[in-house]
C-alpha positions as CSV (number, residue, x, y, z in Angstrom):
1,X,20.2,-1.7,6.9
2,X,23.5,-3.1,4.8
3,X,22.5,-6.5,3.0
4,X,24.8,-8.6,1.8
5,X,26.1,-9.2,-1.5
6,X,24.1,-12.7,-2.1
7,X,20.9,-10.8,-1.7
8,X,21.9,-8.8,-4.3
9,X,20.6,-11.7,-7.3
10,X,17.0,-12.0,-5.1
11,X,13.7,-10.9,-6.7
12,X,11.2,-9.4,-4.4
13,X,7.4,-8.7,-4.9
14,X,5.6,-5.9,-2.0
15,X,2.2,-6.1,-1.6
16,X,0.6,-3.8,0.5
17,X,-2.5,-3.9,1.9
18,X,-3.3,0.2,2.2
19,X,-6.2,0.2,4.7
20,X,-4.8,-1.9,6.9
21,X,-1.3,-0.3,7.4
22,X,-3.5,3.1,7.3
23,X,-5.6,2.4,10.2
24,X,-3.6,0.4,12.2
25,X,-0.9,3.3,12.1
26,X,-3.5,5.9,13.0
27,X,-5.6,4.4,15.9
28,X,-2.5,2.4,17.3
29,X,0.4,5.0,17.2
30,X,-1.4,7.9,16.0
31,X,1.2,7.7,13.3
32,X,1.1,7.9,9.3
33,X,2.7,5.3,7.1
34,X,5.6,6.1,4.9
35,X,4.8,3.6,2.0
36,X,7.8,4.3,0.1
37,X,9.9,3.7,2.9
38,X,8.0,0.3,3.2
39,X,8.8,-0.6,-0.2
40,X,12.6,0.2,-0.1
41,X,13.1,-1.7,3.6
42,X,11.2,-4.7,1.3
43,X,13.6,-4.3,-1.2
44,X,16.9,-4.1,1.0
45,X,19.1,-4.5,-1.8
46,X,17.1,-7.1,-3.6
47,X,16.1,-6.5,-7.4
48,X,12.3,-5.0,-7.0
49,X,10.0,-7.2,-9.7
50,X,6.7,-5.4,-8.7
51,X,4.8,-3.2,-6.0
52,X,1.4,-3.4,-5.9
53,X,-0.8,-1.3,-3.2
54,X,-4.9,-2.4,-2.7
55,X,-6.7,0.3,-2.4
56,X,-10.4,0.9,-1.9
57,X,-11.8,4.4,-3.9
58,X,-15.0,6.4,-2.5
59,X,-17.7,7.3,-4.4
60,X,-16.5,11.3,-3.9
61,X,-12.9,10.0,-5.3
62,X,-10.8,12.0,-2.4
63,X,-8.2,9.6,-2.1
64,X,-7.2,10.0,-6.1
65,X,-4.5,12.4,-5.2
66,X,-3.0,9.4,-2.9
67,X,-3.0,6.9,-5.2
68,X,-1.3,9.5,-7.7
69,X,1.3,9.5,-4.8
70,X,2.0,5.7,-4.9
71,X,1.9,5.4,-8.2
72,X,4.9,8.4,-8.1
73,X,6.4,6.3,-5.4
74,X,6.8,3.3,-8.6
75,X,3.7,1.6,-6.5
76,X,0.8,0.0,-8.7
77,X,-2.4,0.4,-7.5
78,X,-5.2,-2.4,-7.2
79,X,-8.6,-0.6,-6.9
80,X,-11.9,-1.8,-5.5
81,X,-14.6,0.6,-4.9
82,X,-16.0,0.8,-1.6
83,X,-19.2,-0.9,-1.1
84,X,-21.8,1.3,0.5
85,X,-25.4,-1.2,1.9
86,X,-29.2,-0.1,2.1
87,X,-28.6,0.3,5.6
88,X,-25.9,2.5,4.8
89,X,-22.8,0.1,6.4
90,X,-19.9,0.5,4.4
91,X,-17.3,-3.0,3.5
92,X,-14.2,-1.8,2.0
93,X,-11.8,-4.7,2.1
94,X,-9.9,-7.1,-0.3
95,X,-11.0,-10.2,1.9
């Protein structure tokens, strides 16, 4: 996608909201999200200030090795652990 040249002096902030774009990809289009693609269609030519990613983490701390990825991507990560109830339901959101 060309921008033009005005853009070019435009500051731009991504923020992503991970589990969202995850599961919406997955259960709607059966699809994974490319988040460094999302950040550089964000950008589209525009001078990049910040990229921040929310992120929930798991007691068992699988998804460390994704948030390594972001990070790699230039993404900062927001973390929030994953709340787990008595009854055993599970909230994970940045509401």
């Amino acid at each position: 996608m060309a921008t033009p040249d005005y853009y070019s002096n435009q500051r731009v902030g991504i923020f992503i909201d991970v589990q969202n774009l995850y599961y919406s990809a997955r259960n709607l289009f059966n699809a994974r999200v490319n988040f460094g693609e999302i950040v550089k269609e964000g950008v589209a030519g525009r001078k990049l200030i910040r990229a921040i990613a929310y992120v929930v983490s798991t007691p068992t701390g699988e998804e460390k090795p994704f948030f390594e990825a972001l990070v790699n991507l230039g993404i900062e990560t927001k973390v929030r652990e994953l709340q787990i109830f008595l009854g055993g339901a599970k909230k994970a959101d940045w509401d």
